[in-house]
N, C-alpha and C positions, 0 to 999 in steps of 0.2 A: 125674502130678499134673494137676489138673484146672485150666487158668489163667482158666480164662473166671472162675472162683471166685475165683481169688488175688488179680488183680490191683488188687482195691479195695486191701487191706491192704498190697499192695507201692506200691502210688501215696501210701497214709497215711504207711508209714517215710519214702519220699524227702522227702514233702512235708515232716514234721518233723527230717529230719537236714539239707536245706539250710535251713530257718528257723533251726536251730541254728547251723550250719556259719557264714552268712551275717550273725549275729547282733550288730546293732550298739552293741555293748556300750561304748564311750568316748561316743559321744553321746547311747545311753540315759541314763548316768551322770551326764555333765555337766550334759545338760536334767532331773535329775531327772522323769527319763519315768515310769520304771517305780512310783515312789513316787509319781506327783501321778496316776497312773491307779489304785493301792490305793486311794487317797483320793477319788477322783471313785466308783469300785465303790460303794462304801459308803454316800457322799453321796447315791448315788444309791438306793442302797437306804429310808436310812433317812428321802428325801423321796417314796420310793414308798409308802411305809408307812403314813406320817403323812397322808397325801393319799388316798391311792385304797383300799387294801385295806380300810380300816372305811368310808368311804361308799360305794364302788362296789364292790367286790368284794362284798363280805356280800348287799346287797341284790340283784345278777348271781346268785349263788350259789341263794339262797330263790327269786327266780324261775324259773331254771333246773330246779332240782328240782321246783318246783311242774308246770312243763309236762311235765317226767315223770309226774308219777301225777296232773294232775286234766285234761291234754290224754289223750286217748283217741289212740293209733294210727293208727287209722282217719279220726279227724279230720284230723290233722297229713296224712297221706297224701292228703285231699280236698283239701284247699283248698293245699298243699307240695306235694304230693308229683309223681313223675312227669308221673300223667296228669291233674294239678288241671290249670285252665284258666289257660293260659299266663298272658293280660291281670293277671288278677287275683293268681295268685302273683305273679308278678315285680315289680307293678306294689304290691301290699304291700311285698314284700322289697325294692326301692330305693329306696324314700321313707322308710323306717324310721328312717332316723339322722335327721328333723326331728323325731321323738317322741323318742326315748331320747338323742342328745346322748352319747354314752358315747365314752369312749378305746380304742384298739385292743387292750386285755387285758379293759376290760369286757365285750367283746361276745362272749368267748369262751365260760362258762358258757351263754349264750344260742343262742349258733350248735352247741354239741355238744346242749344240748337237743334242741330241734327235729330235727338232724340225726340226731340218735340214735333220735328217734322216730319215722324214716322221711321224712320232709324227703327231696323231688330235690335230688340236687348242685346246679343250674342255679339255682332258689328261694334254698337255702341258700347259695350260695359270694355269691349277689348280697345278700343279708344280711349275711355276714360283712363284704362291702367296704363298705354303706352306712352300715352303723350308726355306724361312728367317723366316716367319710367326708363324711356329708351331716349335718354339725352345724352347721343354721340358725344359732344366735348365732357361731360360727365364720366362716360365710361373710360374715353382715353385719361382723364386726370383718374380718376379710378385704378389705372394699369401702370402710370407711370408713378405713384406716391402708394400706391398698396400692392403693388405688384402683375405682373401680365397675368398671371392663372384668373389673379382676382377681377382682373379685367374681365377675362372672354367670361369667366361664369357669371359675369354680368349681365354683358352682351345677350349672352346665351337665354341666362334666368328670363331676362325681362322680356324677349318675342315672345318666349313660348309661352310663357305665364301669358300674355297678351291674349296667343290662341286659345289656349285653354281655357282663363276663366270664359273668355266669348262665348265659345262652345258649352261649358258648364250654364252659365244665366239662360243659355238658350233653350238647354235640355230640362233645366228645371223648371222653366216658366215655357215650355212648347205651348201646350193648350191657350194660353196669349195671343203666341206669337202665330199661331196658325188662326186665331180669330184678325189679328192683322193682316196675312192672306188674305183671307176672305175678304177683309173689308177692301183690298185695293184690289180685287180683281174686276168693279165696276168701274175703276179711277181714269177718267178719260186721259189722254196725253197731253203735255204740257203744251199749252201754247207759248213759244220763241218769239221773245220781243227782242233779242238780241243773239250773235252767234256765240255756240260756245268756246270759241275760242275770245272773244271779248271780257267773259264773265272770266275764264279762266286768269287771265293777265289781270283782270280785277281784284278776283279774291288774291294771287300768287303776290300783286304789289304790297296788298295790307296785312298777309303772312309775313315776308320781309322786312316790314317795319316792325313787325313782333317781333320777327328772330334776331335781327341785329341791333335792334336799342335795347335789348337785353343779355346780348353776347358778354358772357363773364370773362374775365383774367384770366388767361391760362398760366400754367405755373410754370411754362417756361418761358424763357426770355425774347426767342428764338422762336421761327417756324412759322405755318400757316396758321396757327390758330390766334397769333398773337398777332400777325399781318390784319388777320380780320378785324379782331379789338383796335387795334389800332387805325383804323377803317372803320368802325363800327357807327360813327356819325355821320360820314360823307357815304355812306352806303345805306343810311336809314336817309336821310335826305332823298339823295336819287329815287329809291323809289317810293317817298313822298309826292316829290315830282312828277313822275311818272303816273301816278294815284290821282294826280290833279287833271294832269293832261286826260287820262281817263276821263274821271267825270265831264269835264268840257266836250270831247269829241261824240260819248257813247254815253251819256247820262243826265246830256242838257243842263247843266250849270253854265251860267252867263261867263263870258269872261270876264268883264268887268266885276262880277263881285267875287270870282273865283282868284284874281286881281287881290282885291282889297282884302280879301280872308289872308290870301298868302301874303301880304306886307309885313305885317306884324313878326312873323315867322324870322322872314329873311333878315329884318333889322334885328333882331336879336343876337340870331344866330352869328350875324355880322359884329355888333357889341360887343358883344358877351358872350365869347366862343368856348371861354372856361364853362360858362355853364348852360350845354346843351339843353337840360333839359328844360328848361326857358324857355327856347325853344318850338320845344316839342307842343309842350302844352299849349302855347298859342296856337299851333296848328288844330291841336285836338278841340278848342276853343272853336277855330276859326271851319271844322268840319260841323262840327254840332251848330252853329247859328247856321251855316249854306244845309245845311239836311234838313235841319226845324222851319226853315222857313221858304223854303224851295216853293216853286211857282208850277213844276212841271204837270201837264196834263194828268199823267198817269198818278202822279201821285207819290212814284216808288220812292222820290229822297224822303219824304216825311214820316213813312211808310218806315222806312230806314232808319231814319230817328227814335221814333216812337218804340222801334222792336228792341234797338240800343238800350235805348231807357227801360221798357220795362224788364230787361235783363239784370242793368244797373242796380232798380231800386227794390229787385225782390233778394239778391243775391249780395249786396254789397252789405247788409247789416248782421246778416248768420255771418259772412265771412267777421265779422267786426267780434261779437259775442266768442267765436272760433278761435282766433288768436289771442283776445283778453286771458281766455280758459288755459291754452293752451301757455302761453308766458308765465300763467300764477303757477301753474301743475309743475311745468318742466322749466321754465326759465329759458334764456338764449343760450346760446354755444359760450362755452367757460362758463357760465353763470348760472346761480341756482335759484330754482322756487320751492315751492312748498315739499318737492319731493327730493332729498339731498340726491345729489349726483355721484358719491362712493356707494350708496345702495346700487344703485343700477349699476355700475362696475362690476360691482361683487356678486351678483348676478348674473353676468355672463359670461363669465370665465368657463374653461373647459369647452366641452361637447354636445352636453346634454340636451334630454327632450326639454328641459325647464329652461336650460340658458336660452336655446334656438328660437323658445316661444314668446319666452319674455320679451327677446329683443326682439322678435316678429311686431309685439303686441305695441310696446313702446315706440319702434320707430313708425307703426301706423297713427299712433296719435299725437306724436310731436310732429311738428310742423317745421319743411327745411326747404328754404330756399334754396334754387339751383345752383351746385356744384359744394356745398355748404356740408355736405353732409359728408366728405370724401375728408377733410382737415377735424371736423369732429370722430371721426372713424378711427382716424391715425392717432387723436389723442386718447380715446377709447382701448385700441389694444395697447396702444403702448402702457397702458393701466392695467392691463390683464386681460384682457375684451380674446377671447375663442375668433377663430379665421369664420367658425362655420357660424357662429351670431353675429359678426360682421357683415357674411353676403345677408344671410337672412334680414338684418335692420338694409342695409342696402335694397333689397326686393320688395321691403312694404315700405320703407320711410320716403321715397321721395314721391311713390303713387300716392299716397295716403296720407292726413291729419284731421285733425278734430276738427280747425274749417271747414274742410274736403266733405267730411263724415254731412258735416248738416248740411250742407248746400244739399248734397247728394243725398240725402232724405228728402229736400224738399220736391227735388224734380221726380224720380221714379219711388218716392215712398217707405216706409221703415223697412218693412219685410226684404223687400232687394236690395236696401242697401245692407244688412243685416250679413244676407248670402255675400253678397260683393265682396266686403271685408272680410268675414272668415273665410271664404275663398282665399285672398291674398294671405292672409293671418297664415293660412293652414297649408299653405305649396310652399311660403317662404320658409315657414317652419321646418319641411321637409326636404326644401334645397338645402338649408345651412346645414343639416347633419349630415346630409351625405357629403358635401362638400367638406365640413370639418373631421368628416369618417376617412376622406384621402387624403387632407393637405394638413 
């Protein structure tokens, strides 16, 4: 018998016959653990649903596939790839979460795109972390409710982490990344069926309907950010709009059924203005039948559907199992699951290597929707929660969760996802102490 092989599934039995063995069933009981963690799974489910999968997932999904069939290989590998020039990749790919604003299961459709399309690890792993990471209205509600230092060491934390882990996946997995070299240095150039300035105003229309139908609250009353919110329908419209006119002019959609897709939309939105997202969906409805069923020569709207979809249905159900897990373990914000919430408190108080890592480790695997984690933060130390395990859960918890975790196994694989996270685990670890070493 070969043990080198065995030993995973011998190390699995132990592990689940003492969780068994060890299973504390009178105090599960009495604290109604096990029942108040069904009920948070769920809760949590069904505030994932209502919130993220129809505005951010849909629209993640359409662009993700689009960068499939109207990004060319060859491009993505120019300006991504390996041997694109460092400055310029990485220096895209960490600044990226001030445009998109997305949560860390949005940005997954987006990161297997690219990656799938030849993206270097280095480019792509520092996209995966910015995107959720470096969300400006975040950071400013970060500075104004936990203070300006907590701000910029935000700001700060999250580019560089950005650079760095890129550089780290790339140095560690070089030998890859230079067999990708190789393989595009026979990659002929793309043939241009359209200019880039068309594709640009393309993908830049269905960005903006990402970023502003999911533009959060800002917590003040006042000012630009609240002008936007307040904005935040008739500026995902426009360039809905816009997104239409596109396909007609540059993408041969009929009018007339570009027409009929859009009716449904407007009479809603006209109806029933209290509930936009009504709306919305009939749009994302009325995209999905003109893409699936498009007549054009070339083929790219079906082409476009198809890439949507298979995005959709390999990635929507890890995210489903992702948040079940994660709602039973930790529960929603104020509410607990199977793991009390005064432990983790107590936990992080002070400085320490243990507080910094703890929180590193926990807010990698709880799951926080955008701007969500700045008001659990504040309930946090007001409990005793350390400044320096604060940035730290701030630096992994809105790149990172236990959805996050599996999608991001399924596309690059256990082992890099593995580095990925102890990378972020182990820089945020070392931001909060020195951070809680001066403030």
């Amino acid at each position: 018998m070969d043990w080198s092989r065995e030993w995973k599934p011998l190390a699995a039995i132990i592990a689940v016959f003492l969780a068994c063995y060890y299973l504390p069933i009178d105090w599960l009981r009495q604290s109604r653990r096990v029942e108040n963690a069904l009920w948070e799974s769920l809760h949590l489910v069904n505030w994932y649903a209502q919130e993220h999968v129809l505005l951010c997932l849909i629209p993640a999904f359409f662009i993700a596939g689009a960068v499939g069939v109207f990004v060319s290989q060859a491009a993505v590998m120019k300006y991504l790839g390996p041997k694109a020039n460092k400055g310029l990749a990485y220096g895209v790919a960490s600044v990226s979460g001030t445009v998109l604003a997305v949560c860390s299961c949005t940005i997954l459709p987006l990161f297997a795109g690219i990656y799938r399309m030849g993206a270097g690890l280095g480019p792509a792993s520092a996209f995966l972390y910015s995107g959720p990471a470096i969300n400006i209205l975040a950071i400013v509600l970060t500075g104004a409710v936990l203070g300006p230092e907590m701000g910029i060491a935000r700001a700060v934390g999250a580019i560089s982490f950005a650079v760095i882990i890129g550089l780290a996946m790339h140095l560690i997995y070089r030998k890859e990344e230079q067999e990708k070299i190789e393989a595009s240095i026979g990659m002929p150039e793309p043939q241009v069926s359209r200019p880039l300035w068309q594709n640009a105003l393309y993908f830049g229309s269905m960005v903006a309907i990402l970023v502003f139908a999911n533009w959060g609250k800002p917590g003040e009353a006042s000012g630009l950010w609240q002008a936007i919110y307040a904005a935040k329908w008739m500026l995902s419209g426009l360039f809905a709009l816009a997104l239409a006119v596109i396909l007609v002019l540059w993408f041969n959609v009929g009018k007339t059924r570009m027409l009929i897709a859009a009716l449904p939309v407007v009479v809603l939105a006209l109806a029933v203005p209290q509930h936009p997202t009504l709306a919305f969906v009939a749009g994302a409805i009325g995209l999905s039948v003109l893409t699936a069923t498009a007549r054009d020569e070339a083929g790219e709207l079906r082409d476009w559907f198809e890439a949507s979809w298979d995005f959709a249905k390999k990635i929507l159900p890890l995210l489903l199992w992702g948040v079940l897990i994660a709602g039973a373990l930790l529960g929603r914000p104020e509410h607990e699951g199977l793991i009390p919430s005064q432990w983790i408190a107590g936990l992080v108080g002070g400085n320490s290597l243990w507080a910094n890592l703890f929180a590193s480790v926990v807010g990698a695997f709880m799951y926080f929707a955008t701007l969500t984690e700045v008001p659990i933060l504040q309930g946090l130390i007001g409990a005793g929660m350390g400044k320096g395990p604060a940035l730290a859960l701030l630096l992994s918890g809105p790149a990172l969760s236990l959805p996050n975790m599996l999608v991001i196994r399924s596309i690059m694989g256990t082992q890099k996802t593995v580095v990925f996270v102890t990378l972020v685990v182990v820089m945020s670890t070392v931001a909060g102490m020195l951070y809680g070493a001066f403030f």
